[in-house]
mmCIF file as gemmi writes it, N, C-alpha and C atoms, coordinates in Angstrom:
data_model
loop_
_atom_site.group_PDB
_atom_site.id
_atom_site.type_symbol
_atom_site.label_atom_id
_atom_site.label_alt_id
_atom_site.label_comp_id
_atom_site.label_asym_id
_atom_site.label_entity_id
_atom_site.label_seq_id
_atom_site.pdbx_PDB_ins_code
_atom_site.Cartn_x
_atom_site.Cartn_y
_atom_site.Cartn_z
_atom_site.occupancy
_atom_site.B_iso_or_equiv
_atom_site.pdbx_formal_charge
_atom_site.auth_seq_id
_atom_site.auth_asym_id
_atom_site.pdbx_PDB_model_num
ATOM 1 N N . UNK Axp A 1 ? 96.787 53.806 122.839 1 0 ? 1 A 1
ATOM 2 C CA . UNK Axp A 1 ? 96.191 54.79 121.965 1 0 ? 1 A 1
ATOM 3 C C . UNK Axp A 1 ? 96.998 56.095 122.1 1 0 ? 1 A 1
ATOM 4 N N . UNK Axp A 2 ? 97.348 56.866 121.289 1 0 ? 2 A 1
ATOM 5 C CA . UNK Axp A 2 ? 97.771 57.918 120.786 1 0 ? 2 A 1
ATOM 6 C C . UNK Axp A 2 ? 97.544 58.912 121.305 1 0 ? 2 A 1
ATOM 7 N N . UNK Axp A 3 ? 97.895 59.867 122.19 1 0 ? 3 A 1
ATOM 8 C CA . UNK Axp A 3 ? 96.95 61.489 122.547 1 0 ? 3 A 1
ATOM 9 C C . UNK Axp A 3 ? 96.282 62.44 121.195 1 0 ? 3 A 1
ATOM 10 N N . UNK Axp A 4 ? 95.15 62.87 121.477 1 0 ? 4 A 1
ATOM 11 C CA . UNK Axp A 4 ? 94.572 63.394 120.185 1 0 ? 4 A 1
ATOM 12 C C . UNK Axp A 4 ? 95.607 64.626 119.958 1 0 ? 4 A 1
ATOM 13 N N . UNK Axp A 5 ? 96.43 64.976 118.994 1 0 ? 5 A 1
ATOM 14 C CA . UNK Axp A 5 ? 96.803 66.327 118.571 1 0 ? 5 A 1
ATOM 15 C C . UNK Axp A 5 ? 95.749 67.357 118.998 1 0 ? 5 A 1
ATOM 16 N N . UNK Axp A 6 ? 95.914 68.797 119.695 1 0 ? 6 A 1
ATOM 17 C CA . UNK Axp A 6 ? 95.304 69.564 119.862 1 0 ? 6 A 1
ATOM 18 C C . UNK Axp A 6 ? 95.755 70.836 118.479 1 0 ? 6 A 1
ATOM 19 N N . UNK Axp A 7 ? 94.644 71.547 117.975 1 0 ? 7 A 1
ATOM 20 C CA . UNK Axp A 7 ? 94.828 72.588 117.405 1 0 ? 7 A 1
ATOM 21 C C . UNK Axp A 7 ? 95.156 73.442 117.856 1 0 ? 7 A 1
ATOM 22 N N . UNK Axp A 8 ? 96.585 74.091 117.582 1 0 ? 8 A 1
ATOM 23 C CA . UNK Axp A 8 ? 96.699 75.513 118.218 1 0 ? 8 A 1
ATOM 24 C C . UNK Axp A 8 ? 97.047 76.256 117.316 1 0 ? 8 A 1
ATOM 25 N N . UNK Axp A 9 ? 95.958 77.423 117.102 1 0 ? 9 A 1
ATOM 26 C CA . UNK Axp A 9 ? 96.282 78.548 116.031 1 0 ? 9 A 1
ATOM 27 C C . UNK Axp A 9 ? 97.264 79.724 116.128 1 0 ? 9 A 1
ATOM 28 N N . UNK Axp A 10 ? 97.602 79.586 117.525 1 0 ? 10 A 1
ATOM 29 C CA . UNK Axp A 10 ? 99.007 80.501 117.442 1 0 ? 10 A 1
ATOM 30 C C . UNK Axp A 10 ? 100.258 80.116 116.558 1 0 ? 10 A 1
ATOM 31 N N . UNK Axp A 11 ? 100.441 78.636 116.789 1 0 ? 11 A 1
ATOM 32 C CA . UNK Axp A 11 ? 101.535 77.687 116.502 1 0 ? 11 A 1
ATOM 33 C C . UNK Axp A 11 ? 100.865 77.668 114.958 1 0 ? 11 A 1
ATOM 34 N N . UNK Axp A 12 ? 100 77.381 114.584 1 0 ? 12 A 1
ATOM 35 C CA . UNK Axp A 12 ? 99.326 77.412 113.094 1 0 ? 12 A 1
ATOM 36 C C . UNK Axp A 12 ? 100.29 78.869 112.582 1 0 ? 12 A 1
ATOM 37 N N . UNK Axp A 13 ? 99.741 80.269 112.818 1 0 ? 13 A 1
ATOM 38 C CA . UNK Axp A 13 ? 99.838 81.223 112.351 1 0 ? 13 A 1
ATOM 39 C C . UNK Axp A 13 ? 101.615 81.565 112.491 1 0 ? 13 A 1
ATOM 40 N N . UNK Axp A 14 ? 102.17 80.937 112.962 1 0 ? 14 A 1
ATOM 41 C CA . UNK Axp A 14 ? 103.877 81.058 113.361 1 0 ? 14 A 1
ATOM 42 C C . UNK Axp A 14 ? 104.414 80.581 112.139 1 0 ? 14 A 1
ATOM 43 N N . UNK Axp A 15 ? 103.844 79.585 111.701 1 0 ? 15 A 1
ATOM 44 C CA . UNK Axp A 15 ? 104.092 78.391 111.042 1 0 ? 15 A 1
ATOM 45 C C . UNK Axp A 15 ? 104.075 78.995 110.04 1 0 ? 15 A 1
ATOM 46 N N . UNK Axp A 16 ? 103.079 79.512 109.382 1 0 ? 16 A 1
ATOM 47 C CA . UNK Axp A 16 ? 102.345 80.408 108.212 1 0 ? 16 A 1
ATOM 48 C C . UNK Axp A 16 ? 103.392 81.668 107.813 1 0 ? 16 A 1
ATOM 49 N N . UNK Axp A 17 ? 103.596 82.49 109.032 1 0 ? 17 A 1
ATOM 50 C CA . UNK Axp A 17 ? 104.296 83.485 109.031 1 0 ? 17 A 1
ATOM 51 C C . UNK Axp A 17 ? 105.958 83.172 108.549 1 0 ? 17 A 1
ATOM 52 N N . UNK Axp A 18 ? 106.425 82.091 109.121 1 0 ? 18 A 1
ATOM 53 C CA . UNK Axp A 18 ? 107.878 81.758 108.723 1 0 ? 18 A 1
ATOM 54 C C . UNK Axp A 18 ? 107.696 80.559 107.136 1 0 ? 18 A 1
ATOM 55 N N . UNK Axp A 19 ? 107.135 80.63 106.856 1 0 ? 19 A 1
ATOM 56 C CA . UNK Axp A 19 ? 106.77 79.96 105.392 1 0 ? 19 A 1
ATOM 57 C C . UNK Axp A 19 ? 106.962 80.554 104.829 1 0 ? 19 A 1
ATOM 58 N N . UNK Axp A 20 ? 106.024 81.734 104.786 1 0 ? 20 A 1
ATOM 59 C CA . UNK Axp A 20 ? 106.075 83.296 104.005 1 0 ? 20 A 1
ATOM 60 C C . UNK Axp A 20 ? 106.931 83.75 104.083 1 0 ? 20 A 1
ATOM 61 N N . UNK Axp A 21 ? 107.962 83.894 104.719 1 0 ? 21 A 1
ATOM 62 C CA . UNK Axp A 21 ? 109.192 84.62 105.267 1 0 ? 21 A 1
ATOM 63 C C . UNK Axp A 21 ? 110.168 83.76 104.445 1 0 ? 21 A 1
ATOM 64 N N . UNK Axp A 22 ? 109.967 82.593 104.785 1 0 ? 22 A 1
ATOM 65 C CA . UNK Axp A 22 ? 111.35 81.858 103.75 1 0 ? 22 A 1
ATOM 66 C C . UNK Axp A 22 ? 111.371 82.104 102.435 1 0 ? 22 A 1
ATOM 67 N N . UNK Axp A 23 ? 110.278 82.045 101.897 1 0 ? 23 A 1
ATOM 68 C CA . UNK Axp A 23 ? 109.704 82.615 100.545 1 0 ? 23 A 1
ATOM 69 C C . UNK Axp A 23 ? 109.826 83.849 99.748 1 0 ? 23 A 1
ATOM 70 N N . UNK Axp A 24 ? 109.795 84.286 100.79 1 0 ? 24 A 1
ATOM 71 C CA . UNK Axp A 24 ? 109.872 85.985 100.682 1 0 ? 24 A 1
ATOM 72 C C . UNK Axp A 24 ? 111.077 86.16 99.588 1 0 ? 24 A 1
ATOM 73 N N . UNK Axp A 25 ? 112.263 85.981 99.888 1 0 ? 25 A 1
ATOM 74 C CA . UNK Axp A 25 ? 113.703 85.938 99.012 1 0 ? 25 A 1
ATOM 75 C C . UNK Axp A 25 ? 113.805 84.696 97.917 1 0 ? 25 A 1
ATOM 76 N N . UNK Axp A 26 ? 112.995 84.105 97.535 1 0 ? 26 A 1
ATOM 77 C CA . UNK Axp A 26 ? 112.874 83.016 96.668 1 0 ? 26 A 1
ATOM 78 C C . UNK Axp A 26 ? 112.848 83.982 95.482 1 0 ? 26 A 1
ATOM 79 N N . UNK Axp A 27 ? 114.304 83.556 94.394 1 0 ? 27 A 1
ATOM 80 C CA . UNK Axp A 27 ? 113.34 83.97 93.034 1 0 ? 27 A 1
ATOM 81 C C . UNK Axp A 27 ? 112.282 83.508 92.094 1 0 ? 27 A 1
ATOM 82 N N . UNK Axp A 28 ? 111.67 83.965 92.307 1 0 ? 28 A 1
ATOM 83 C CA . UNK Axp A 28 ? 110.57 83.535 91.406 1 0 ? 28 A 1
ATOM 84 C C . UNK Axp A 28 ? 110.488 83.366 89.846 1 0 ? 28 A 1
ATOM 85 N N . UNK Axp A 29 ? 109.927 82.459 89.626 1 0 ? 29 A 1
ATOM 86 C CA . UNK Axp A 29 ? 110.388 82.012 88.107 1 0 ? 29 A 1
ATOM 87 C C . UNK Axp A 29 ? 108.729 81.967 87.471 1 0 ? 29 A 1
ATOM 88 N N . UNK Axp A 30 ? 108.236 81.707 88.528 1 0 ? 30 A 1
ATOM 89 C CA . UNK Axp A 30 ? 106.33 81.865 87.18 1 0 ? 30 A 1
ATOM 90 C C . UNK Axp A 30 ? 106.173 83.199 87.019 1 0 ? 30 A 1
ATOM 91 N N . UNK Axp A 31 ? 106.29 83.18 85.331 1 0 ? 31 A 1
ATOM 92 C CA . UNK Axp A 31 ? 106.177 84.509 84.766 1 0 ? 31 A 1
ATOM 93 C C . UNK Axp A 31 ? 104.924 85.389 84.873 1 0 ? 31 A 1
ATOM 94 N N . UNK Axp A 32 ? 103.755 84.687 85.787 1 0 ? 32 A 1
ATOM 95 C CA . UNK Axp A 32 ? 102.337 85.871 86.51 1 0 ? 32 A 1
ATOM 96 C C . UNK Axp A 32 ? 102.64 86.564 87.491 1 0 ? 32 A 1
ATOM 97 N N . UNK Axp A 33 ? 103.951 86.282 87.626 1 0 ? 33 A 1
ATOM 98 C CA . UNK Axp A 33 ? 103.724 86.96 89.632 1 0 ? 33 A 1
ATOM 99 C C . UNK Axp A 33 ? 104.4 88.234 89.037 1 0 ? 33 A 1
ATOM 100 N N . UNK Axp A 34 ? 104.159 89.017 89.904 1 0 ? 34 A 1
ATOM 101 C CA . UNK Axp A 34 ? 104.648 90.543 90.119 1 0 ? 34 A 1
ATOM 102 C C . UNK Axp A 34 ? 104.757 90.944 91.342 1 0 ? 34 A 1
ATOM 103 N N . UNK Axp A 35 ? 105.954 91.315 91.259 1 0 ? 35 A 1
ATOM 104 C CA . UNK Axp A 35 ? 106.202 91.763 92.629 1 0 ? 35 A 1
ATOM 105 C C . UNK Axp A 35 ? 106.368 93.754 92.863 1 0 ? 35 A 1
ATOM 106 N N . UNK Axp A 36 ? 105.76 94.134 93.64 1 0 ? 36 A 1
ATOM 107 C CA . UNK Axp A 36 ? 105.446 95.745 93.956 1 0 ? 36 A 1
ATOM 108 C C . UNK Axp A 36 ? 106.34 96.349 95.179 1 0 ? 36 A 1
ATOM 109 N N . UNK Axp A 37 ? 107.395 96.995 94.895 1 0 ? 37 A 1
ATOM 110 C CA . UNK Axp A 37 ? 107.637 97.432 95.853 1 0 ? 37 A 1
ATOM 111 C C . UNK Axp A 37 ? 107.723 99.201 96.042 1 0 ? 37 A 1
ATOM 112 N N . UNK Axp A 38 ? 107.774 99.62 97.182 1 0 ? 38 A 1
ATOM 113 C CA . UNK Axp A 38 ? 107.491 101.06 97.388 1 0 ? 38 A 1
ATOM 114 C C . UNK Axp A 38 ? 106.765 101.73 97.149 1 0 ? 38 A 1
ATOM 115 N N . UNK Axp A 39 ? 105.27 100.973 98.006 1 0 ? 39 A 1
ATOM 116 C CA . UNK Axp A 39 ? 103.915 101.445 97.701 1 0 ? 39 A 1
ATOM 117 C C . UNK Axp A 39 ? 103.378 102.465 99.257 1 0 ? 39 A 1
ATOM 118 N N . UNK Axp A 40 ? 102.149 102.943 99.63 1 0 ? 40 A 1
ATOM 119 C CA . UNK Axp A 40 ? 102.174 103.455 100.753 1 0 ? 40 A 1
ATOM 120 C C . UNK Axp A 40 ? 102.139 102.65 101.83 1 0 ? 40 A 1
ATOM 121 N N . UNK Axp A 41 ? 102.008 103.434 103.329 1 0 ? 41 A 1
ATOM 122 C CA . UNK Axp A 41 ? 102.745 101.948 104.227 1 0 ? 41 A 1
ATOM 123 C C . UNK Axp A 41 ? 101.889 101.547 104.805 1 0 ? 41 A 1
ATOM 124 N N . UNK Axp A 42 ? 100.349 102.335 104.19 1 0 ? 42 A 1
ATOM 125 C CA . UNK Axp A 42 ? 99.001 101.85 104.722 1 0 ? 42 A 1
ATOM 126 C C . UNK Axp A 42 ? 97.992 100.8 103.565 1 0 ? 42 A 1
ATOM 127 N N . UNK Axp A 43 ? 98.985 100.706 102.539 1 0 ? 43 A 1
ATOM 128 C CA . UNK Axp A 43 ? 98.365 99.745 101.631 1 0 ? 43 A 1
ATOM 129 C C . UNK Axp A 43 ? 97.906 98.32 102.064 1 0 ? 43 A 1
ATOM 130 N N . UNK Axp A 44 ? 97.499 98.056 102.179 1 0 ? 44 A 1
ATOM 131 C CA . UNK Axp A 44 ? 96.785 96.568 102.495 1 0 ? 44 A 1
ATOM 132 C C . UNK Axp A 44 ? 96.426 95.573 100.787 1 0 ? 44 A 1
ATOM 133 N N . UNK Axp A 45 ? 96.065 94.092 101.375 1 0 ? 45 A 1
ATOM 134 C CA . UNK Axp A 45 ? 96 93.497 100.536 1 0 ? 45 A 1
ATOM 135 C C . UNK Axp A 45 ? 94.936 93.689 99.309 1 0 ? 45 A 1
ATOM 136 N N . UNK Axp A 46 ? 93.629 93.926 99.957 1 0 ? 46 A 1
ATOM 137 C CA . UNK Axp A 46 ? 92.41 94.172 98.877 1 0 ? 46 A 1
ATOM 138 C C . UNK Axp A 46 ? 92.734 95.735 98.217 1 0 ? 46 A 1
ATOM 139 N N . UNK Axp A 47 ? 93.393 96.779 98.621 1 0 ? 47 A 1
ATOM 140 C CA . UNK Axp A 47 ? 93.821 97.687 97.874 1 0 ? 47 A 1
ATOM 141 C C . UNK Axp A 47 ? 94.452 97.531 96.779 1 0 ? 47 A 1
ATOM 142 N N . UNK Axp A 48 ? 95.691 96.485 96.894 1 0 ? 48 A 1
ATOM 143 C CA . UNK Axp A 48 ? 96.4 96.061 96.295 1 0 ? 48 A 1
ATOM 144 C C . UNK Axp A 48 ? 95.586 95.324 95.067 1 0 ? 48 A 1
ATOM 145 N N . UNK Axp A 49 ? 95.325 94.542 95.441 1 0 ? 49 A 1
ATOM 146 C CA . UNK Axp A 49 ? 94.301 94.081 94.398 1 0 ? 49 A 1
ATOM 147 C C . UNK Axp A 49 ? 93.466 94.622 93.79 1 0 ? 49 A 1
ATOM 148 N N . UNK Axp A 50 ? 92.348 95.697 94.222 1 0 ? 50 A 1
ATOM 149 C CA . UNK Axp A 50 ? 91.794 96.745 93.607 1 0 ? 50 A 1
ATOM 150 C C . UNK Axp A 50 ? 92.414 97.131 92.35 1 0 ? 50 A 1
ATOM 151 N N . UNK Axp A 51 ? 93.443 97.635 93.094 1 0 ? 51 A 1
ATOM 152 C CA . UNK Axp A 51 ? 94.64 98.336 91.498 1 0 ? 51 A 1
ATOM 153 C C . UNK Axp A 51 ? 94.863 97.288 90.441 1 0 ? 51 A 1
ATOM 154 N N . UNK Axp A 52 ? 95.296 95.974 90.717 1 0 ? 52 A 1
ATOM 155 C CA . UNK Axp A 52 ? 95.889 95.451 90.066 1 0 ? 52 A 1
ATOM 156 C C . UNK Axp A 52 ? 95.012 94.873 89.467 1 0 ? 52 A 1
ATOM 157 N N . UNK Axp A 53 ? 93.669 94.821 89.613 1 0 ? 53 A 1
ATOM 158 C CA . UNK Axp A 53 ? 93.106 94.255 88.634 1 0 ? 53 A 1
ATOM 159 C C . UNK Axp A 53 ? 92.503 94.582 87.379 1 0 ? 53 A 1
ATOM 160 N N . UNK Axp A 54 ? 92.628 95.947 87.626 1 0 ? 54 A 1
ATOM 161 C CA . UNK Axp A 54 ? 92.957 96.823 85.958 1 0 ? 54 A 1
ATOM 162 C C . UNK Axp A 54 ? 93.679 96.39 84.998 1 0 ? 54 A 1
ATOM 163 N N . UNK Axp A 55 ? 94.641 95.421 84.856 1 0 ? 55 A 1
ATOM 164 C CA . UNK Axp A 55 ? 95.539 94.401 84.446 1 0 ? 55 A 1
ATOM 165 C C . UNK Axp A 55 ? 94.926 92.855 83.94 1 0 ? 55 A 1
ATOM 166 N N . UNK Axp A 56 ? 94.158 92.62 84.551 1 0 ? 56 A 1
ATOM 167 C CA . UNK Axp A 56 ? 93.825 91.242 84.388 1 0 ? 56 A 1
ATOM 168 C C . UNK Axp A 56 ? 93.311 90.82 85.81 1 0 ? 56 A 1
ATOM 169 N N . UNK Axp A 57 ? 93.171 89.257 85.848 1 0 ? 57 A 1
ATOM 170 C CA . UNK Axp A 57 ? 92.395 88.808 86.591 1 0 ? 57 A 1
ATOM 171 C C . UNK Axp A 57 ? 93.551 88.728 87.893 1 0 ? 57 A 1
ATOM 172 N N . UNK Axp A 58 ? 93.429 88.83 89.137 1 0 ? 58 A 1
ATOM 173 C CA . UNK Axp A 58 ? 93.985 88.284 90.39 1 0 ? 58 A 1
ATOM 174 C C . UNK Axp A 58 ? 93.942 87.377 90.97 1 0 ? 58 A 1
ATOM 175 N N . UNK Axp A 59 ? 94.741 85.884 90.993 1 0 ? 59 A 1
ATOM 176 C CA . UNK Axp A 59 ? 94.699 84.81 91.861 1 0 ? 59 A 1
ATOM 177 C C . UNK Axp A 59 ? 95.068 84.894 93.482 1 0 ? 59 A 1
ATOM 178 N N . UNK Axp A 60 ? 96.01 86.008 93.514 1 0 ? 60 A 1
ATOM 179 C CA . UNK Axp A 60 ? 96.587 85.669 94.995 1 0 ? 60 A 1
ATOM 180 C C . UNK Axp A 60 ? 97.263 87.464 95.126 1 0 ? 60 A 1
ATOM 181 N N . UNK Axp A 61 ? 96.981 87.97 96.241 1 0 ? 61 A 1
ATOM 182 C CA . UNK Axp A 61 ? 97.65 89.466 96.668 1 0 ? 61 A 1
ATOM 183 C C . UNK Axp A 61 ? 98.083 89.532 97.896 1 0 ? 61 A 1
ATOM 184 N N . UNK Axp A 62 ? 98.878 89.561 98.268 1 0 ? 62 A 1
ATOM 185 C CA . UNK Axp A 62 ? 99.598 89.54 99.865 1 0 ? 62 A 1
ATOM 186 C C . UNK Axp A 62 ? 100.734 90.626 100.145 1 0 ? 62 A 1
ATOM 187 N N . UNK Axp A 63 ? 100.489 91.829 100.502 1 0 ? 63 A 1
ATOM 188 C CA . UNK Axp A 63 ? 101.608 92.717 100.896 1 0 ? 63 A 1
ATOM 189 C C . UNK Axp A 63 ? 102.328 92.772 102.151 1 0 ? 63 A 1
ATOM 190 N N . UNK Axp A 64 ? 103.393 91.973 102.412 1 0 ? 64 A 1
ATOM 191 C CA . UNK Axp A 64 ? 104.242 91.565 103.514 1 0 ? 64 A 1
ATOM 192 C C . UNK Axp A 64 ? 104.313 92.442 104.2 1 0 ? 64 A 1
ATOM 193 N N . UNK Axp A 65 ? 104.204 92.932 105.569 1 0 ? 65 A 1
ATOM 194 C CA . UNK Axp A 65 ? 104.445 93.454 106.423 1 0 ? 65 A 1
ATOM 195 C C . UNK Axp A 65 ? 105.093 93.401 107.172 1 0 ? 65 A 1
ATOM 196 N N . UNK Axp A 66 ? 106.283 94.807 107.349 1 0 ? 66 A 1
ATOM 197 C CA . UNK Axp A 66 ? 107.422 95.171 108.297 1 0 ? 66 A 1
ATOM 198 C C . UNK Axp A 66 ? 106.976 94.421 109.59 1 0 ? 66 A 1
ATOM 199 N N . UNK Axp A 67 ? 108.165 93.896 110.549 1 0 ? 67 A 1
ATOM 200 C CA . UNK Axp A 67 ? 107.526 94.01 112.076 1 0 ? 67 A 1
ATOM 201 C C . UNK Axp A 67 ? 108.859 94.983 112.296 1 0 ? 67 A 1
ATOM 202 N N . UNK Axp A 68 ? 108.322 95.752 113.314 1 0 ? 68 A 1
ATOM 203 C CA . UNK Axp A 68 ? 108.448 97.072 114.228 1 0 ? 68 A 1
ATOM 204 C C . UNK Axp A 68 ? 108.857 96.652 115.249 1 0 ? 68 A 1
């Protein structure tokens, strides 16, 4: 028998983080996305969205964050 895989959410969230990261420089070709740059450096995601939904509806808002 097999050892059960254990969940580890560090290794989860690494995983997540370098996904996003590869992505990051992808051009994007679906003509909904918009991309924002040189906003304040305390903007967060639901802000982001706040604004943008003066526009239309919001499926997805994620403002990438520098690491320091």
């Amino acid at each position: 028998m097999a050892p059960k895989k254990v969940f580890n959410l560090a290794d989860k969230l690494r995983m997540l983080k370098l996904k996003d990261a590869d992505k990051e420089e992808e051009k994007v070709i679906d003509p909904y996305t918009v991309k924002v740059r040189k906003f304040h450096s305390e903007m967060n995601d639901r802000d982001l969205q706040e604004i943008m939904q003066a526009y239309g509806p919001i499926s997805r808002c994620r403002v990438p964050m520098d690491q320091e």
